[in-house]
N, C-alpha and C positions, 0 to 999 in steps of 0.2 A: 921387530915384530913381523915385519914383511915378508923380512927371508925365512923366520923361521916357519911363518907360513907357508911359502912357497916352497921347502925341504919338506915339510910334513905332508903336503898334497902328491910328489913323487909316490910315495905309498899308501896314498891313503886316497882312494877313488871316491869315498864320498866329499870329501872337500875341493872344491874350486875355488881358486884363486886368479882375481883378473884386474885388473886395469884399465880403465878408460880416461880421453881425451878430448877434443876437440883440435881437430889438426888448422894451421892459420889455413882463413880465404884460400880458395882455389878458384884462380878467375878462367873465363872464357870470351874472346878468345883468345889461349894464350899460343907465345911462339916467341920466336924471335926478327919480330917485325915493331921496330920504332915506334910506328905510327900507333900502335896498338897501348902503348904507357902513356898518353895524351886522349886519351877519350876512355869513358864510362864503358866496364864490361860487367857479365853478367855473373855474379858471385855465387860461388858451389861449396856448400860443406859436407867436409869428411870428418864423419863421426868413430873413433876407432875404439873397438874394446879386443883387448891381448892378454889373453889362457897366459899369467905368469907360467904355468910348467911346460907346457909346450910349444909355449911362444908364437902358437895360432893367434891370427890376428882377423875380426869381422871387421867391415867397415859398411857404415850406413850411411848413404850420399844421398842428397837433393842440395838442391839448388834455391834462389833465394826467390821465385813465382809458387815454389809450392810450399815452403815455410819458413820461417825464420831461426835463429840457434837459442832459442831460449829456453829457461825452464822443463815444458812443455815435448818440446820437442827434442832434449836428450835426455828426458825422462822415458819419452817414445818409444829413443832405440838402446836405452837398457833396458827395457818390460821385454823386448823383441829377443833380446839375449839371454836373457835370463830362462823364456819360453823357448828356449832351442835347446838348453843343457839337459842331459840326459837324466834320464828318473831316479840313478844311482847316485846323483850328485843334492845331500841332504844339508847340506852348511856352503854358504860362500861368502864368500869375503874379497869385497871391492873396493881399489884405492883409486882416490883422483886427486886434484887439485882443491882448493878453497874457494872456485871463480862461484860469487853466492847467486849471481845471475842463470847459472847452466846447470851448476852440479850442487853447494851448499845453500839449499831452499827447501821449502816445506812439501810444494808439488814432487822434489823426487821422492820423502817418504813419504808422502800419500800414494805414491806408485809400490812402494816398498813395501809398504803396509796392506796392499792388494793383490801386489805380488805373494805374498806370505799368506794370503787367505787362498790364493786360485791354484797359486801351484805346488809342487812337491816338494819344496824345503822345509825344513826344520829351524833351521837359523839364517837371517844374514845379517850383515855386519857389513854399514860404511864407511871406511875410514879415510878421512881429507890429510893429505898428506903438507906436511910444516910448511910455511910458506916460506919462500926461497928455496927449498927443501925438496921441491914439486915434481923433479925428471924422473922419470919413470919407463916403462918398456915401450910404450905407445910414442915416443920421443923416434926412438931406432924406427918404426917401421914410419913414421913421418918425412925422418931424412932419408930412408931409401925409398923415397915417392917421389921427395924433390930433387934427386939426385938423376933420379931415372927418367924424369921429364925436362931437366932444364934445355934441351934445345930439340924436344919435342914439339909438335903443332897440333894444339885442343882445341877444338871450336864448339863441341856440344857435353852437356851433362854424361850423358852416352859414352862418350870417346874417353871422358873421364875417367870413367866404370873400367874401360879399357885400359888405358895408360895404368891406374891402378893396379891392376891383375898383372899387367908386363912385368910391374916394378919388379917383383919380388922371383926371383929366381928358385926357390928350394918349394918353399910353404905356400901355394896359394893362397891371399885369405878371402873369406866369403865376404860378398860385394852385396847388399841389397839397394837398389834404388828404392827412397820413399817419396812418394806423391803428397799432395797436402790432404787427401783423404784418411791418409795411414797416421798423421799425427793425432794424440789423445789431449782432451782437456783435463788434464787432472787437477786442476785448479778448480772445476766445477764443485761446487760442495752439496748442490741439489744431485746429481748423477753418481756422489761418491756421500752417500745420507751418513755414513758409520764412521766417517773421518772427518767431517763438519767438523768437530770443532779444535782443529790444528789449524784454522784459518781464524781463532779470538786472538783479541791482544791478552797482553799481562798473564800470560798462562803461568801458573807457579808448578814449582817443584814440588814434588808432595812426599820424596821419600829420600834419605840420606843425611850428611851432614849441612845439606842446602834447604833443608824445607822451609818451604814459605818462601822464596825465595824466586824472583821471573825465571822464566825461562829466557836464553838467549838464544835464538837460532842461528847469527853467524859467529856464536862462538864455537859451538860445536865441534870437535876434532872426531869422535867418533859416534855414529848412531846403531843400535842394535836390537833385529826384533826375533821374536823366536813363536814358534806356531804355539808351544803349549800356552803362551800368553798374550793371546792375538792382540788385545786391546794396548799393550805394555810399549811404550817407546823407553827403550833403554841410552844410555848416550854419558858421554866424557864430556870436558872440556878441554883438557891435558891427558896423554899418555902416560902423564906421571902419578893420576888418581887412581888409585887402587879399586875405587868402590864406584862404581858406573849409579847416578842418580836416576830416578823412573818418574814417568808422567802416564797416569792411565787415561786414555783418550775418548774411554766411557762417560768418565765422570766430565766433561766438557761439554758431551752433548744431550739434546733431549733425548727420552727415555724412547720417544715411537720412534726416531733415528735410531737408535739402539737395536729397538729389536728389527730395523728394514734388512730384509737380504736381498744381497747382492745377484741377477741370477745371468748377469753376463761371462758366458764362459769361455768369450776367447776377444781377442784384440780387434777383430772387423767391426764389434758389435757395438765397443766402449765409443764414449762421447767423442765426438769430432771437435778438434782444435779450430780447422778451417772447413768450411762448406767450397768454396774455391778458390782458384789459384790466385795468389796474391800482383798486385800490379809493377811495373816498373815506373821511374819517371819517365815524363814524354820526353824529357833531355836524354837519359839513359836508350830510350828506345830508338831515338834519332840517330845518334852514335854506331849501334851495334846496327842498324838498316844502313846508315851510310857506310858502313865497313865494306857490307856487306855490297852496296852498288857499284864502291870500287874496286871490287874483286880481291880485298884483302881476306875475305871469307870467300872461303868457293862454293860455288852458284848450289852446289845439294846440300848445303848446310842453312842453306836463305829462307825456308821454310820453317826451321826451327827458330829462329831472332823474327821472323812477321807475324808468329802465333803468340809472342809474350802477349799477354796482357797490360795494358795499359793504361793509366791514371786517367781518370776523366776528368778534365779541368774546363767542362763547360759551365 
């Protein structure tokens, strides 16, 4: 189904076809200095999603003071991607992994579901790809990250962004840093009143050969919404079910939830995940300051590791 997707978007400009990941840890400060694998650094993640047809690849980085990899925050930076595809692109169709912590959970289709109401699609479609099963294009631009840094010297989130951009030789891909400002709470079900109720328990099936019957959300293999029927969650549990079961998400909630509209129209506006920037421990903070006094960090990088933030354990 993958490929043949990604054959048919070669000719067919309104369909997008992409990929995303979560690439491992990326620490700071990295290099090739011993001392540096014996003490606490500071953890950066790189978010990738890759255009299967043209093998463009974005990448959304921060680091672990402005937010954490959860939910929340790679639901963030696919709304981000999704908001950059061009008006021509009416259907897409996104594969990832089954990790139910990042990508298979309820907050990325209540983003999904908002995505579909604010912007220019007609369909999307998420499909978690088999487990064991899971390699996919965002693998390749992964290994030419690590390949391209193993005896590189990274000391800042920054230099990251940099090292990134070097990797890739042909295709630059787009780099955004996010701050913990730019993360969304889509978990909020007061700020998202029309999707309240994909946050009940024991939600039933209400249509197919399953009615009556829970819902399971990390069973899910595929989820699908489409604009002509906003309220409609469509969804598999197997690629081998012919007939996709629905859940209307009207009928879950109250009726004055029902009729609230939504009237945020762009991503600066939407709920904040964190007000600010998250803290390190004081062991982690001692670590990267001591690097830093023995000049295993160079002296203009020392104001970036004495501005973390820091646990308060009085």
């Amino acid at each position: 189904m993958k490929r043949e997707m990604e054959e048919k978007s070669t000719t067919d400009a309104s369909l997008h076809v992409a990929a995303f990941d979560l690439q491992k840890t990326l620490l700071c400060p990295h290099g090739q200095v011993s001392f540096f694998y014996y003490t606490q650094r500071l953890k950066n993640f790189n978010f990738t999603v890759t255009d299967i047809q043209s093998m463009q690849t974005s990448c959304y980085l921060w680091n672990e003071v402005e937010g954490r990899k959860g939910s929340c925050e790679i639901a963030t930076a696919v709304f981000r991607y999704l908001s950059s595809l061009t008006t021509t692109v009416k259907t897409v169709q996104l594969f990832c992994d089954r990790c139910s912590g990042q990508n298979n959970n309820r907050a990325m289709i209540v983003m999904l579901l908002y995505a579909m109401e604010e912007l220019h699609f007609d369909e999307i479609a998420l499909n978690f790809l088999i487990t064991g099963h899971s390699q996919n294009e965002n693998d390749t631009a992964h290994s030419v990250i690590e390949r391209a840094v193993r005896k590189v010297n990274i000391y800042t989130t920054d230099q990251w962004k940099t090292a990134i951009s070097m990797a890739f030789k042909k295709t630059k891909p787009e780099i955004t840093l996010l701050k913990h400002g730019d993360f969304v709470n889509f978990k909020s079900a007061s700020d998202f009143p029309k999707y309240a109720g994909i946050w009940k328990n024991n939600i039933t099936i209400q249509t197919g050969s399953q009615t009556g019957e829970r819902l399971y959300w990390s069973k899910i293999l595929q989820a699908k919404l489409k604009k002509t029927e906003p309220s409609i969650l469509q969804f598999k549990y197997s690629y081998l079910d012919e007939e996709l079961q629905r859940v209307d998400l009207n009928s879950l909630v109250r009726k004055s939830a029902r009729s609230a509209t939504q009237k945020i129209q762009n991503i600066e506006k939407l709920p904040q995940l964190y007000q600010e920037r998250l803290p390190v421990s004081s062991e982690k903070y001692k670590s990267l300051t001591t690097l830093c006094n023995k000049n295993l960090i160079p002296p203009n990088h020392k104001a970036f590791y004495e501005m973390l933030p820091v646990v308060d354990e009085s």
